[in-house]
ZAMARGU-4260 file (C-alpha; in steps of 0.2 Angstrom, whole numbers, plus 5000, padded with zeros to 4 digits):
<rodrens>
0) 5183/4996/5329 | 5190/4980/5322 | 5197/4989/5309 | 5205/5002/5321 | 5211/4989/5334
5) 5227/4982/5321 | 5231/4998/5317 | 5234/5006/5332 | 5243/4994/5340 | 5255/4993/5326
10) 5271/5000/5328 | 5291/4997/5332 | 5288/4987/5347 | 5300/4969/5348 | 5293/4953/5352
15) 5305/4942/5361 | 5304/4923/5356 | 5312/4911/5368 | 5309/4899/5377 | 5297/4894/5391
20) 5299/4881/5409 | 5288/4876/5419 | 5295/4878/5439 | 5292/4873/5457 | 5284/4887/5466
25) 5298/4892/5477 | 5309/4893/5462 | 5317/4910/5460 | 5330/4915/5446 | 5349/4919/5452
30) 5355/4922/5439 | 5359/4901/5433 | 5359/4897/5416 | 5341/4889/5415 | 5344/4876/5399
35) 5347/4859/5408 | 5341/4864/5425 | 5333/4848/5435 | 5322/4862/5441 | 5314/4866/5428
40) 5303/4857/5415 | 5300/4865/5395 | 5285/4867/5391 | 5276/4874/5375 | 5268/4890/5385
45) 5259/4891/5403 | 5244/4881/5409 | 5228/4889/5407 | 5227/4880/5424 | 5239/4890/5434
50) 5257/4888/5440 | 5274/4896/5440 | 5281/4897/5423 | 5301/4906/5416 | 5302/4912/5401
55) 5321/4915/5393 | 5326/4925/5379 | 5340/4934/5371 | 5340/4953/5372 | 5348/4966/5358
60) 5347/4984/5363 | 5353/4994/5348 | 5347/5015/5352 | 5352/5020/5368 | 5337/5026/5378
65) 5322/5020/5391 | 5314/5003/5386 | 5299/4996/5393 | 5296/4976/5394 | 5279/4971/5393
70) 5268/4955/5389 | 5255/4956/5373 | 5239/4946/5372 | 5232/4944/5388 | 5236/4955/5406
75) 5229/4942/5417 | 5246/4938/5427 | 5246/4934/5446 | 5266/4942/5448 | 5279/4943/5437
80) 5296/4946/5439 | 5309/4952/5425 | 5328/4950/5428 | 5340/4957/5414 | 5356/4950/5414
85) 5375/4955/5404 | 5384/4945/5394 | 5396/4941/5412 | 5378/4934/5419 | 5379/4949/5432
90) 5362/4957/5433 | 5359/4975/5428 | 5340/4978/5429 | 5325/4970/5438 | 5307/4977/5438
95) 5290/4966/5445 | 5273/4968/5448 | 5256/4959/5443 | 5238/4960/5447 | 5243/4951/5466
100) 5257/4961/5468 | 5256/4978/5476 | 5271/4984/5469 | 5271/5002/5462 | 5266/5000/5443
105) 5271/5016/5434 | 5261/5013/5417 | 5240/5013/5422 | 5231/4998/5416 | 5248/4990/5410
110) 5261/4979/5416 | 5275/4989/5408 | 5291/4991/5417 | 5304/5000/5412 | 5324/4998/5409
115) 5341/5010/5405 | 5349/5001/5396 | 5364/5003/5385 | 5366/4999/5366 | 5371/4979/5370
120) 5366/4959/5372 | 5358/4955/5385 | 5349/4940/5394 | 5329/4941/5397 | 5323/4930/5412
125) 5305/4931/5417 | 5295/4924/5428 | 5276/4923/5429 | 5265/4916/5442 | 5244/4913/5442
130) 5231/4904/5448 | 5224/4902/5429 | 5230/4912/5414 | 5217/4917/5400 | 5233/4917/5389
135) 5249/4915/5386 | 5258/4932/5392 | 5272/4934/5379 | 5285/4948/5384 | 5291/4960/5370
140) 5300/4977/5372 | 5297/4994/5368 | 5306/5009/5366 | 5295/5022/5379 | 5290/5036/5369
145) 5281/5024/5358 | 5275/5013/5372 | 5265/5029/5379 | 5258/5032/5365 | 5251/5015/5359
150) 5244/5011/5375 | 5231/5025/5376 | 5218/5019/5363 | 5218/5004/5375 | 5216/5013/5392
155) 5202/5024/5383 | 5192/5006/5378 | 5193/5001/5397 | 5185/5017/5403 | 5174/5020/5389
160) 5167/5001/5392 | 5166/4999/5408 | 5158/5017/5412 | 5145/5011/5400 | 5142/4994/5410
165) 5143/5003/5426 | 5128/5014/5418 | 5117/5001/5414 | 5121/4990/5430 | 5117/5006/5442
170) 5098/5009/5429 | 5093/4991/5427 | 5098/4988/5446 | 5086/5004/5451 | 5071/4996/5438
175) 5076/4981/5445 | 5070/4986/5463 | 5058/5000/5459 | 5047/4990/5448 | 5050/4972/5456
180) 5056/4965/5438 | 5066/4948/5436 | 5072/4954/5419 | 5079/4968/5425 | 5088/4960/5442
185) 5097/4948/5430 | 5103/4959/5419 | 5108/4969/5430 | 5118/4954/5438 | 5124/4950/5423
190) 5132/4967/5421 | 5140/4968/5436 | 5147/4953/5433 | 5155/4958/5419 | 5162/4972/5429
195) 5171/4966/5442 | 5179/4952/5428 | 5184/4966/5418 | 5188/4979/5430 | 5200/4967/5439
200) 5210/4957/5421 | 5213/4972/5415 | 5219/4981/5432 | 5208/4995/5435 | 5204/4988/5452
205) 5223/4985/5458 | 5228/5002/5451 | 5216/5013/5457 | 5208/5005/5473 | 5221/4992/5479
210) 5211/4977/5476 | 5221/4963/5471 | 5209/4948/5474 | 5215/4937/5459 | 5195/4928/5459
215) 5188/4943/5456 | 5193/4940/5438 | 5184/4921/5438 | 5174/4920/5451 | 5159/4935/5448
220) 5158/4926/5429 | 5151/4908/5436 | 5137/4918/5445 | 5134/4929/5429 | 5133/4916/5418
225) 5118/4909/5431 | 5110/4926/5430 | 5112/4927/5411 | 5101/4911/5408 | 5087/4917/5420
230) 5089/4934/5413 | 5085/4924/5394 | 5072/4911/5401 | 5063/4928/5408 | 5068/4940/5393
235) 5059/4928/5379 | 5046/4921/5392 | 5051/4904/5389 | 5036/4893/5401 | 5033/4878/5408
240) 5019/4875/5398 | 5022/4886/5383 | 5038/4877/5380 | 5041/4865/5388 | 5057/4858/5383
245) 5066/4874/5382 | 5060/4876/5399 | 5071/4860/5406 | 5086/4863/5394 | 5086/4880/5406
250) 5084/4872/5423 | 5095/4858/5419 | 5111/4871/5414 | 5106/4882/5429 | 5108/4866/5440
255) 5124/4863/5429 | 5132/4881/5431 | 5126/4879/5450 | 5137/4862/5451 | 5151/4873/5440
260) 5151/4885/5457 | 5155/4870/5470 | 5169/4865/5458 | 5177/4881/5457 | 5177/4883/5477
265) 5186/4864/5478 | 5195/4867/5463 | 5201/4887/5463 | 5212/4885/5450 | 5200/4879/5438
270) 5188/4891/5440 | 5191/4902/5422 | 5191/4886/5414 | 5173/4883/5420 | 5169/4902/5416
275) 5174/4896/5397 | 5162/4883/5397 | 5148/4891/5406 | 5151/4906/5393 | 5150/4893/5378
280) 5134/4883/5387 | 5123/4902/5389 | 5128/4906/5374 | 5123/4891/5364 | 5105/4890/5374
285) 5104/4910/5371 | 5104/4906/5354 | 5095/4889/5353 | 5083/4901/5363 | 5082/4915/5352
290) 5081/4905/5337 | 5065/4894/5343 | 5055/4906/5349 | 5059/4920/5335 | 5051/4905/5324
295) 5034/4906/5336 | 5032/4925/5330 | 5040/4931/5347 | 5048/4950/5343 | 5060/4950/5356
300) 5068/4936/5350 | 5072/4943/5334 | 5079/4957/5342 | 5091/4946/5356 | 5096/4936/5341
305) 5105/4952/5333 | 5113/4956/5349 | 5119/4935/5354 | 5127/4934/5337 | 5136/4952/5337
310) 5144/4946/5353 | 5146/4931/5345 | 5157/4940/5332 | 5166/4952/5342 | 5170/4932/5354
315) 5178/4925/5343 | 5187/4942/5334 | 5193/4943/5352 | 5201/4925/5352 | 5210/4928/5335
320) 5217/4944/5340 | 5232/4937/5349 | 5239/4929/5332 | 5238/4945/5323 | 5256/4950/5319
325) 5259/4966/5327 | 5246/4969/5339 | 5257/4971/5357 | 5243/4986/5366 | 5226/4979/5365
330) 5225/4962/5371 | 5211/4948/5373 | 5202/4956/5388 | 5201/4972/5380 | 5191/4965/5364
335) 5182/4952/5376 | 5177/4971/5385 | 5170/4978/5370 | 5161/4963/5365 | 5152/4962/5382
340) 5149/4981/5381 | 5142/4980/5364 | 5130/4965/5366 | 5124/4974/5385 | 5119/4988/5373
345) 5108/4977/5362 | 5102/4970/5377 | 5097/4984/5382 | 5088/4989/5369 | 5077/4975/5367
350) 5073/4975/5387 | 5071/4995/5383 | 5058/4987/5370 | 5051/4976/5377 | 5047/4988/5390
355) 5039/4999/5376 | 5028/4985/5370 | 5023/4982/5387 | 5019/5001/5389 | 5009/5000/5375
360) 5001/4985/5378 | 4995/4994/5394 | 4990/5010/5384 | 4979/5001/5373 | 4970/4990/5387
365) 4968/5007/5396 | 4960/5014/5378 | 4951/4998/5376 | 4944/5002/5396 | 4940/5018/5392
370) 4930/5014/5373 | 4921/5000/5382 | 4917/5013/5400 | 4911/5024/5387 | 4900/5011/5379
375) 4893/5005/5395 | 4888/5027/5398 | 4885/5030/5381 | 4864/5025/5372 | 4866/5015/5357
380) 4855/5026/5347 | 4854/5043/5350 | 4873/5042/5355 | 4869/5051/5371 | 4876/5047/5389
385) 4863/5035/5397 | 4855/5031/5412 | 4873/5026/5422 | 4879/5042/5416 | 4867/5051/5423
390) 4870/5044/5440 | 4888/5046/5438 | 4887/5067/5434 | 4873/5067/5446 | 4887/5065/5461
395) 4897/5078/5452 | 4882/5092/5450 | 4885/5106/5461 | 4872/5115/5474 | 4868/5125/5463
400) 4864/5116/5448 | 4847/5106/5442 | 4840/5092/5435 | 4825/5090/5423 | 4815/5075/5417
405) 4810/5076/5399 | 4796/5061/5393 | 4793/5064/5373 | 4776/5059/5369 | 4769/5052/5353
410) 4782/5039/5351 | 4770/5026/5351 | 4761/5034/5339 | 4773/5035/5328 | 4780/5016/5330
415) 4761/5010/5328 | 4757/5019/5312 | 4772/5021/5302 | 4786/5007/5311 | 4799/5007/5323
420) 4812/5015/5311 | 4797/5031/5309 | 4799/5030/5330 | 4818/5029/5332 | 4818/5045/5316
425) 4808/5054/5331 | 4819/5050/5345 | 4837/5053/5337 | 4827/5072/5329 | 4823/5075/5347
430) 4840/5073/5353 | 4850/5081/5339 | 4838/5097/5341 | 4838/5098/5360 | 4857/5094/5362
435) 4863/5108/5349 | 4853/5121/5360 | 4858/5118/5375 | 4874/5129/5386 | 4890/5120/5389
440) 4886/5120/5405 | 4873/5107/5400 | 4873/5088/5398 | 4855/5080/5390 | 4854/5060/5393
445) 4842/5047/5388 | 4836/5037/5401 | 4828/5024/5390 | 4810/5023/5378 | 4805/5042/5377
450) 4814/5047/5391 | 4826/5060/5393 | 4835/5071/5407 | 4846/5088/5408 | 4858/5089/5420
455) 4864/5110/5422 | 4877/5113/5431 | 4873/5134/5431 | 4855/5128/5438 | 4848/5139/5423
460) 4828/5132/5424 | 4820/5144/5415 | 4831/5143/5399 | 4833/5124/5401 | 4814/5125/5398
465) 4817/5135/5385 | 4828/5126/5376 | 4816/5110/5376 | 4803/5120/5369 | 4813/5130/5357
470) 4819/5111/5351 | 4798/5105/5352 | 4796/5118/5337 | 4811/5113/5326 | 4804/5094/5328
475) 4787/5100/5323 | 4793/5109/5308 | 4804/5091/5301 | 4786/5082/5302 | 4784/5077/5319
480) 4767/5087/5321 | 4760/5072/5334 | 4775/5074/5345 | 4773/5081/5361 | 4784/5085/5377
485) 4785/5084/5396 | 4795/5090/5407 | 4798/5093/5427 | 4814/5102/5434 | 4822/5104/5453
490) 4835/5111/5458 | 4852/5101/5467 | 4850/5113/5483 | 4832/5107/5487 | 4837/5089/5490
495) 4854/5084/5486 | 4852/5064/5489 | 4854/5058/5474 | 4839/5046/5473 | 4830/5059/5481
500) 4832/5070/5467 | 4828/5061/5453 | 4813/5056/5461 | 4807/5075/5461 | 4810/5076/5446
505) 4800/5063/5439 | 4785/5066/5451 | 4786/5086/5442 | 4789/5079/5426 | 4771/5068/5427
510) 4764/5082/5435 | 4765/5092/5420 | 4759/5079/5410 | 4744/5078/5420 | 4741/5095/5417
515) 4745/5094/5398 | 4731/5080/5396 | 4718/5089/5407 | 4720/5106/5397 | 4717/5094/5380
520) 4699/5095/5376 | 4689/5081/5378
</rodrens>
């Protein structure tokens, strides 16, 4: 875009070089000759500070045909007034207008008036009034097919831009508000700042709605820059307690910019001057900000640091624009535009990701949840769902389903004659053998030492039972011959408290062992 921005904007047009006066405020042009006026004082260009100002120059038409008269560099201008006049001093043209001045302006965006004029020497008197000027306005002239031409690229940069920051103001606003974020308020602050600053230098609010406030240019900026060092403090979590100093450099330039906000209501006139130095201040902590705590490892700030030096760069390519030779259709504001838009990109992106990384951080602590909820249901060694398991599919087990207790005798046995490895071999054999054979529609659990329990939600007893013996068999034939099994089973429908279930379950399950051991001979 830099490259295209010199380009564009060079053409035929004629800068006019004369000279410029400083005059009282009810001072208006009749035609005088203005060298050696009492009235009015030279001076090397306008205040930044304000005033009425003349500007005089000598004018050669050569090509008959329309002229426009405009001023390059910088479109913030309260009112203007251009009065052409003959080599007899009579005046022959007279056009006005101005971001205060409702006048009808003919060329969008533009102070660009036009003139008839024929091929001739003429006299150029202009006069230009502001609270504050962000530059000096300097008038040139242009013939008007060329004029329309060069002044589109420009206009399409205003709309482009500030669709984009209208965008993002109207999202972040909406996060803002919906999720209760600071982050996202004062960037969206920050945005809509910007917004009305831009929208009113560069005339889109006094063409199209009417709005001719002349603050809204400097006044939305001293409460942006306030919402852009929050916005940073908050963005790269600068604390208290993490870091401290960082911390108080921020509070002391809030209370600063604060005290830059009661100037600029006593002192109107100097309010874009405090704008420039609440700019300079943000930008300096942004970057003293970005730089310390990208040095602590912190991610966002790597990524903030791109985007604060980029609109570094596009700043101060802004600045240097108005002494390019040639370039009349693309002042300061419009590059200032384009250096806010593209820096509120970059911002956005590292909210956006910092957003991600929060996101993340969230999924893995909801991972890192359900591992550990898993741990806390699952038995260490068998790898089965334990005893809290149980009581948590218990709650889920239809009417129709059952429940069976499973005690695996012989484990102490096996523990007393051939170790605790020999007993754990039993146990995992038991569970690998019985789980493999069981219906999807059943879940087998280890309640602790030798015991077990099914849960079935098709309340399938008689192949539950089954399946446990069927498993019995296959533990016998891998060398588990002194194993033995015990099992009781009830159905959900017979007493579906929970407690109350288990309980029947277990009382069967010992009643079959009683049974086992009386059948035994003695």
């Amino acid at each position: 875009m830099l490259c295209i921005v010199p380009v564009a904007s060079m053409a035929s047009p004629l800068r006019l070089d004369g000279s410029w006066y400083q005059a009282p405020a009810d001072w208006a042009c009749d035609g005088q000759h203005i060298p050696g006026n009492a009235e009015l004082t030279p001076v090397d260009s306008v205040s930044r500070t304000g005033g009425r100002f003349v500007f005089e120059a000598e004018l050669s038409i050569d090509q008959p045909g329309t002229q426009v008269l405009d001023f390059k560099n910088s479109s913030v201008i309260g009112a203007f007034r251009h009065c052409i006049f003959d080599r007899d001093g009579r005046q022959v043209g007279a056009a006005e207008g101005g971001i205060e001045n409702a006048a009808y302006n003919p060329f969008l965006l533009r102070h660009g008036r036009e003139f008839n004029l024929p091929p001739g020497h003429y006299r150029l008197v202009t006069e230009v009034s502001a609270p504050f000027f962000l530059a000096r306005p300097q008038p040139y002239i242009d013939s008007l097919p060329h004029y329309r031409q060069a002044i589109k690229p420009g206009n399409a940069l205003v709309f482009l831009c500030l669709g984009v920051l209208l965008g993002l103001a109207i999202y972040y606003s909406a996060l803002a508000l919906i999720r209760r974020n600071v982050v996202d308020g004062m960037y969206a602050l920050f945005i809509l700042g910007n917004l009305l600053y831009n929208g009113t230098a560069l005339l889109v609010y006094p063409d199209l709605f009417g709005m001719h406030w002349f603050y809204l240019i400097s006044m939305p900026i001293l409460f942006s820059n306030c919402a852009y060092v929050m916005f940073v403090i908050t963005l790269l979590d600068i604390r208290r307690d993490g870091n401290p100093r960082l911390y108080r450099l921020g509070m002391w330039l809030l209370g600063l910019l604060g005290i830059f906000v009661l100037l600029a209501l006593l002192k109107p006139h100097w309010s874009l001057e405090l704008d420039r130095y609440g700019v300079g201040l943000f930008l300096l902590f942004g970057l003293a900000s970005g730089i310390v705590r990208a040095r602590q490892g912190e991610t966002t700030a790597r990524l903030y640091l791109v985007a604060i030096v980029t609109f570094f760069l596009l700043g101060f390519a802004s600045i240097a624009l108005g002494g390019l030779p040639g370039v009349y259709t693309f002042y300061m504001e419009h590059m200032g535009l384009a250096a806010v838009t593209v820096e509120a990109l970059l911002l956005a992106l590292v909210v956006a990701q910092q957003f991600a990384q929060m996101h993340r951080e969230r999924e893995s602590a909801l991972t890192q949840a359900r591992r550990n909820r898993k741990l806390a249901q699952t038995d260490a060694l068998t790898g089965l769902p334990n005893r809290y398991a149980l009581e948590l599919d218990l709650a889920q087990l239809p009417a129709e389903g059952s429940l069976t207790f499973i005690d695996l005798d012989g484990l102490k046995h096996y523990n007393d004659r051939h170790g605790h490895e020999r007993g754990d071999e039993l146990l995992c054999s038991f569970s690998r053998n019985l789980k493999s054979r069981l219906p999807e529609s059943a879940c087998l659990h280890r309640l602790g030492g030798d015991e077990f329990a099914i849960t079935c939600k098709a309340g399938d007893i008689p192949r539950t039972e089954a399946t446990i013996n069927d498993a019995m068999k296959a533990l016998h034939a891998e060398g588990f011959e002194s194993a033995g099994v015990s099992f009781g089973s009830v159905r959900v429908a017979e007493n579906p408290a929970k407690d109350r279930l288990m309980r029947m379950a277990d009382d069967r399950m010992y009643e079959s062992k009683r049974r086992g051991k009386a059948l035994q001979p003695s």
